[in-house]
N, C-alpha and C positions, 0 to 999 in steps of 0.2 A: 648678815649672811651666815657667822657663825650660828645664831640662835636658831635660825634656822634649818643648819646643819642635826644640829646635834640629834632632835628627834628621830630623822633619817638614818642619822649610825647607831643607834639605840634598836631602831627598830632590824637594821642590819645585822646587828650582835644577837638578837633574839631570834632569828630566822636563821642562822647560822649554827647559834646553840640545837636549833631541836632539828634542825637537818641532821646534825654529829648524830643524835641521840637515836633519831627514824633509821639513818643508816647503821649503827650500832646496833639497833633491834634486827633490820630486815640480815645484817652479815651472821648474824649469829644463830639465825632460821633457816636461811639458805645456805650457806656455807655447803657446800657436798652434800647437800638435800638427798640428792638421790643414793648415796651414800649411806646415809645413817636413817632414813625415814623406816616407819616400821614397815612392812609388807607383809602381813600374816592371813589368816584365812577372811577377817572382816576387811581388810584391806581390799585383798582379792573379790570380796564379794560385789565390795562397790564398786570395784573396776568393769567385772566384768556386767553390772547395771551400765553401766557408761559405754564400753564397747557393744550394747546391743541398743541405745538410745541412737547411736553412732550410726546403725544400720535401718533406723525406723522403730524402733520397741520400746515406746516410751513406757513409765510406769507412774502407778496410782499411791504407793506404797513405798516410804524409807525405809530404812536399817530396824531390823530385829531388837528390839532391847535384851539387856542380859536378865530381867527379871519378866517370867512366864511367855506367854508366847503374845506378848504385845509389839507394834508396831508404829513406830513413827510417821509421817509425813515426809514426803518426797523432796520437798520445798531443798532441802539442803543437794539432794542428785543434781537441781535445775541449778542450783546457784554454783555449784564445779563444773559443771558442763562443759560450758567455753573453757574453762581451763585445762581439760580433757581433749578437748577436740585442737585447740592451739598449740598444745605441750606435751602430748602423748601420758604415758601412765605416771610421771612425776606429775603432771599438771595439777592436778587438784591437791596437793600436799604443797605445791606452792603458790596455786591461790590462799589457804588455809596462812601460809607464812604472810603471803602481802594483807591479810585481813589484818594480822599480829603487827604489820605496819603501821597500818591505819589505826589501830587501835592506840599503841602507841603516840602516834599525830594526836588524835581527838578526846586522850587522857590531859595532853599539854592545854589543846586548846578549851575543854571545857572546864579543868581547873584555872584557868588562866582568869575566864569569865567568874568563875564562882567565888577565888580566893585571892592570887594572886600570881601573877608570872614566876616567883620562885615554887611554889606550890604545883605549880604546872611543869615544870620541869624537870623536878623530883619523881611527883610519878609517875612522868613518862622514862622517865632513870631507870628506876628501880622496877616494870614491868619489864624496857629492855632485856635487864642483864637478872632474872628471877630466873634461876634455873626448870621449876615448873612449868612455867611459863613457855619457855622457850621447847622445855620436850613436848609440852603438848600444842605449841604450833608450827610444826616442821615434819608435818605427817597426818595423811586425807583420814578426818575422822568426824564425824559430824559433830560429837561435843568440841570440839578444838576452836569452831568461829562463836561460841558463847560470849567469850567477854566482849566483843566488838557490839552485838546485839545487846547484850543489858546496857551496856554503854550508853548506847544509842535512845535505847529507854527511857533511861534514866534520865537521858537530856529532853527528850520529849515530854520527862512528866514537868520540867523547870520548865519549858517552853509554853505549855498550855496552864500551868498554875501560877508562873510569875512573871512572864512575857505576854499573856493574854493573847499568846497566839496558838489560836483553836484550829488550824490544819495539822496541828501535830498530831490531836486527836485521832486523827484517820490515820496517821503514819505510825499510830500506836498500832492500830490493830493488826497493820502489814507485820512492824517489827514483832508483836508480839508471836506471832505463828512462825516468822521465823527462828524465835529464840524457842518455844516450846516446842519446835521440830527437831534442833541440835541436840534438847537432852527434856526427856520430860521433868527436870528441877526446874526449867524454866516457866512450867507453873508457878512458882512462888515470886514471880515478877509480878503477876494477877493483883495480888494483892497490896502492893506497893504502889500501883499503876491507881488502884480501887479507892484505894484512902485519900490521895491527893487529888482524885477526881470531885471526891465526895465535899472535899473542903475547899476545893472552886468552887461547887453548885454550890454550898453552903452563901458561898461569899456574894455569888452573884442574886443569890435568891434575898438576900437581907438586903443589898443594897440596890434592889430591882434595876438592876441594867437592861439594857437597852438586848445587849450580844448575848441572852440568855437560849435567845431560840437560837442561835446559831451555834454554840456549845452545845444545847441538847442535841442539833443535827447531826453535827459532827462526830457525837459521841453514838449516837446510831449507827453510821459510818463507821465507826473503832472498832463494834460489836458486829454490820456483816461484813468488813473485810475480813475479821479474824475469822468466823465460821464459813466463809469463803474457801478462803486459803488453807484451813487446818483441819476444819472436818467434816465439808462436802468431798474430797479424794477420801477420806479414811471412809466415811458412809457408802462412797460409792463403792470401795473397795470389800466393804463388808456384803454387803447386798449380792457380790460375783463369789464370796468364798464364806457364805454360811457364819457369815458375824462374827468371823474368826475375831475381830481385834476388840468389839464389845464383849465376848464372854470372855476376854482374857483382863478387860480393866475390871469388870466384877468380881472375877476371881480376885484380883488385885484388893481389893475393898472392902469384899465380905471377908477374905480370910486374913484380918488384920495382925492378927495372931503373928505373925511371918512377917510382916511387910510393914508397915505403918501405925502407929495409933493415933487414933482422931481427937486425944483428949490435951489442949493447946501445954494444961498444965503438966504434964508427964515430960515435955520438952525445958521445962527449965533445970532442971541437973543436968542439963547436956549441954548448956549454954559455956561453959568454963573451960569443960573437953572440947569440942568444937572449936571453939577460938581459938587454944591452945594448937591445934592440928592444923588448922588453917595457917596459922601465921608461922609454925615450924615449916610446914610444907612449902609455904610462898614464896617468907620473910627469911628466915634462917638456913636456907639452902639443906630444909631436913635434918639441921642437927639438934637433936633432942635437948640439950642444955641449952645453946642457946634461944632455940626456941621457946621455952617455959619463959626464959628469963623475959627475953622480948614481949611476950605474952602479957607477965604482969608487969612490966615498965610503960607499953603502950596505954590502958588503961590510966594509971597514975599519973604520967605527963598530959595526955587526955586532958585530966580534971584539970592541972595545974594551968595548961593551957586556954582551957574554957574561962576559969576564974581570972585570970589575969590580962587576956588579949584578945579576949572575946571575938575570933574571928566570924566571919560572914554567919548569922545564925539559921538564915532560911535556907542556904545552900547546904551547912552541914545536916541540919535537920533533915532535908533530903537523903544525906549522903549517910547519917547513920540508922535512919528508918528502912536504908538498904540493906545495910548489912543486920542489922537486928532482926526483920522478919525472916531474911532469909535464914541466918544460925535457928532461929526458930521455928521454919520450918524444916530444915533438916532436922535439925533435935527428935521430931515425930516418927523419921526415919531407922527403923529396928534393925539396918541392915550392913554390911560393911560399907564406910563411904570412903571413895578413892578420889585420888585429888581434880579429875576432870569433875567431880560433883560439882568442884568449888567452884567452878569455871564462872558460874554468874554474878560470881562474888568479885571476882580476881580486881579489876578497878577499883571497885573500892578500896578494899586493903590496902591498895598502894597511894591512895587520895590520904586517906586517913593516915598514913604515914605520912605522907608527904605535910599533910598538915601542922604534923607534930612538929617537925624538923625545923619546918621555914617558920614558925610561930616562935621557938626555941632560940632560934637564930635571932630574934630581935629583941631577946635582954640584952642583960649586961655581959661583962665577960666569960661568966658563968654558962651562961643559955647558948652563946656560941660554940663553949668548948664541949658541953653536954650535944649538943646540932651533930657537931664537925664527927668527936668521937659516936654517935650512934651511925652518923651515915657511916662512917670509914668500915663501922664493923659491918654492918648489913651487905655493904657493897662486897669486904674481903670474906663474907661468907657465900655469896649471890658468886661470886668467880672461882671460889674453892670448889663450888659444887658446879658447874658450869658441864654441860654434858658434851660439850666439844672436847673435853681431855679423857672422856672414853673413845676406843678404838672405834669406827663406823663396823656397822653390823651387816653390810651388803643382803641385806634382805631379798634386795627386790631383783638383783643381779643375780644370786645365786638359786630362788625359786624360777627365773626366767632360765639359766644354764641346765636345769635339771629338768625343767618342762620340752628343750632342745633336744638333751640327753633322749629322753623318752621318743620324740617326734623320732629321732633315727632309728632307733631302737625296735620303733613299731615296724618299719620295713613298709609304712605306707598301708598297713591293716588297720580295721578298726583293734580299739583296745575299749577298755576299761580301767578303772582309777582308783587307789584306797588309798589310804594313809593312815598311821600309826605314829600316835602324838598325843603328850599330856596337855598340852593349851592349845592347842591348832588346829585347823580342820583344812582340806585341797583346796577352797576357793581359789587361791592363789595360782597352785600348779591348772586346774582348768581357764581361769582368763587367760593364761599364757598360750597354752594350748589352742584354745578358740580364737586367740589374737592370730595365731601362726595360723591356722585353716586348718589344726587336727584338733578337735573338740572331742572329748573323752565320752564313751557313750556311759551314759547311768543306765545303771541296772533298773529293771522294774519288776518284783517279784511276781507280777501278774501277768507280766509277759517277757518272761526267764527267756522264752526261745531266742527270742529278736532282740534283747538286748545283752545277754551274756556273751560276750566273744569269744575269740579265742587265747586272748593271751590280758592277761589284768596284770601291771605297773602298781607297784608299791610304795609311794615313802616312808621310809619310816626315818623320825626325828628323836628315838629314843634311844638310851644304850644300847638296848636287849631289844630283840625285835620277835617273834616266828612267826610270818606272816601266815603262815599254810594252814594255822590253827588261832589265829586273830579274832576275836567277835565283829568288831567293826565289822556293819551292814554290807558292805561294798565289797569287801573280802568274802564273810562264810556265805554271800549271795552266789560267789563266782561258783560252789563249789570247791569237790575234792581239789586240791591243787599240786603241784611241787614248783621248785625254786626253779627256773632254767638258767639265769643269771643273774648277778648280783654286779653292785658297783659302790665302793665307798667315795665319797666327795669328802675334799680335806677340810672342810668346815665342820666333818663330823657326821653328818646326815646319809644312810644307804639308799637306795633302790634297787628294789628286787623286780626282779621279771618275771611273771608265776605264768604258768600254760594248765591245763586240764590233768590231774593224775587219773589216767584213764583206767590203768590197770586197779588202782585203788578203789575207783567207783563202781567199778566191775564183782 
């Protein structure tokens, strides 16, 4: 009866360890969510995409990219949705945090299968409590659900190359559109997805299997769910607006100059930068010393680890062919990269930690005490930088108290909207607006009559402000103007009340 106990409470200590660990992740996402989440003008924008799905107005087309005027896939609007309609305007920044759960879950569970249960539990650790990590999933941003989907990739490409089970195949092509919709780096899953395909056909074509026609099937399946899902809406949507999103990836392509080079060899001087960035930003809660250092000790423990304890080799092949193309392909990247780039990355780095540690962990005394001391610091760096010990930024509170503001203010007239802002544009103040039932009218300079009012609302989010001589379109649209009221909010930010300077225009 004891022998048979024991498995039981083994397997109880292991299901209790990573419940601590899932809960540890999901408190430090949610925690006053609505509190500290960002709420700025893209925030706004995809809200008020969801308050008009809400009413019937679905769309063809996701978020804007910050580079030219290209356009994602929708895919990530459908997938916040319910969380929107369930939970009001935090909802989708807390669907985004319970993804950051599950991803955390199926870091444990997939290194668990690849390496080993201490490996699994590591880094589902150190994703937890990654200060990156955690800013970028506790707020609705379409790059934010990237790690859970390469993840998920990444296990589909084990499942169909060393599991021989070909429905992943198809569950590639799903997952892939949706990781190429959160951020377009999630192209460089393509090719990761490409190679390990190539070397099943390989395997199955020398050893004439039986299941070769049912892998080619499925792999036809991978290729139309993905042009399915990712660019039958972007085709249809070009075809209603003048191929807006084709002439802006050409622009993208021909003028490389700016934006990318196609030449694979130009990316390896960036190979050293790159890791170095990635693992200060992840691994070292952004502090520049210990980052470097981290940087070239991972590498060296690495090797010593490979030579010496040779863990699982088809699983890490996997796991560093991941991280390798992708620094690779970013390397091509001429542009600033900011730490959601890394997002497709972010699993791995913490496997490939995780590796080193629990590997370290089983020499001699030596290997333990080098284990114990790299975890302690990673972890008292991962907590020193921890974004709960900044103040909450009430975003969403106080763009909702100023859109109120305004609602009174208009006196039940229509208005008009501008804002004055170095990073920010009103989407924000207009979902608020259009949530309450007073929607801001937008100017159209081609038909100035009908939609110029009588009175145009200002924020301004700068020091200095002069609204009555602003460039901002919204503003010198309204015309001559003057100030009729103003109001300061003690977070810093004014609004002004502007009417018609008649005598001026005269």
């Amino acid at each position: 009866m004891i022998q048979k106990g024991k498995p039981l409470q083994k397997f109880k200590l292991e299901h209790w360890v990573i419940t601590a660990i899932v809960l540890l992740s999901l408190f430090l996402r949610l925690y006053r969510i609505s509190d500290y989440m960002t709420f700025l003008g893209d925030e706004g924008r995809d809200a008020l995409v969801w308050l008009r799905m809400l009413h019937g107005k679905f769309t063809l087309i996701g978020p804007q990219t910050s580079i030219g005027n290209m356009y994602l896939g929708p895919l990530y609007y459908y997938l916040m949705f319910p969380f929107y309609v369930l939970l009001g305007t935090a909802g989708p920044s807390i669907g985004v945090a319970l993804f950051a759960g599950a991803t955390t879950y199926l870091l444990w569970f997939f290194s668990k299968e690849w390496f080993s249960k201490e490996t699994g539990f590591l880094a589902a650790f150190f994703y937890a409590i990654s200060p990156v990590a955690i800013e970028l999933s506790r707020s609705s941003w379409n790059p934010n659900v990237m790690p859970f989907f390469s993840l998920m990739i990444v296990w589909g490409i084990w499942q169909f190359w060393q599991k021989n089970n070909y429905i992943w195949l198809a569950i590639e092509g799903i997952l892939l559109s949706f990781a190429i919709q959160s951020h377009y780096l999630g192209l460089l899953l393509i090719p990761l997805v490409g190679i390990f395909w190539f070397f099943k056909l390989l395997e199955l074509v020398k050893k004439k299997e039986k299941n070769l026609k049912q892998f080619l099937l499925l792999s036809i399946f991978l290729v139309l769910l993905f042009i399915l899902l990712t660019l039958v809406p972007l085709i249809w949507f070009d075809f209603r607006h003048n191929f807006i999103n084709s002439k802006a990836f050409y622009k993208f392509f021909s003028e490389r100059q700016t934006t990318v080079n196609l030449k694979p060899y130009k990316a390896l001087p960036e190979i050293w930068p790159l890791w170095k960035m990635l693992i200060t930003r992840l691994v070292a809660g952004k502090n520049e010393t210990f980052g470097f250092l981290i940087s070239l000790i991972l590498p060296i423990f690495g090797i010593f680890v490979w030579v010496f304890k040779r863990p699982k080799m088809l699983a890490l092949k996997l796991v560093l062919a991941w991280v390798g193309i992708g620094i690779l392909g970013m390397g091509l990247y001429k542009q600033h990269i900011y730490d959601h780039y890394f997002g497709f990355l972010f699993p791995a780095v913490f496997i490939i930690l995780a590796i080193i540690l629990s590997s370290l962990e089983k020499f001699k005394i030596y290997g333990k005490v080098l284990s114990l001391i790299f975890f302690l610091t990673v972890a008292f760096l991962s907590i020193e930088a921890n974004p709960l010990k900044d103040k909450p930024n009430f975003q969403m509170k106080h763009t909702r108290e100023i859109s109120q503001k305004i609602i009174l203010e208009s006196g039940g007239k229509p208005f008009n909207l501008g804002m004055i802002a170095k990073q920010n544009y009103d989407a924000g103040y207009r979902y608020f607006l259009e949530k309450m039932g007073y929607k801001a009218v937008e100017i159209d300079p081609q038909r100035s009559q009908e939609t110029i009012t009588e009175q145009l609302f200002v924020v301004c989010e700068e020091e200095k402000c002069s609204p009555t001589t602003h460039p901002q379109a919204e503003i010198a649209n309204f015309g001559w103007s003057k100030i009729e009221k103003e109001w300061q909010f003690p977070w810093g930010v004014k609004l002004y009340k502007l009417v018609h300077n008649v005598e001026r225009s005269k």
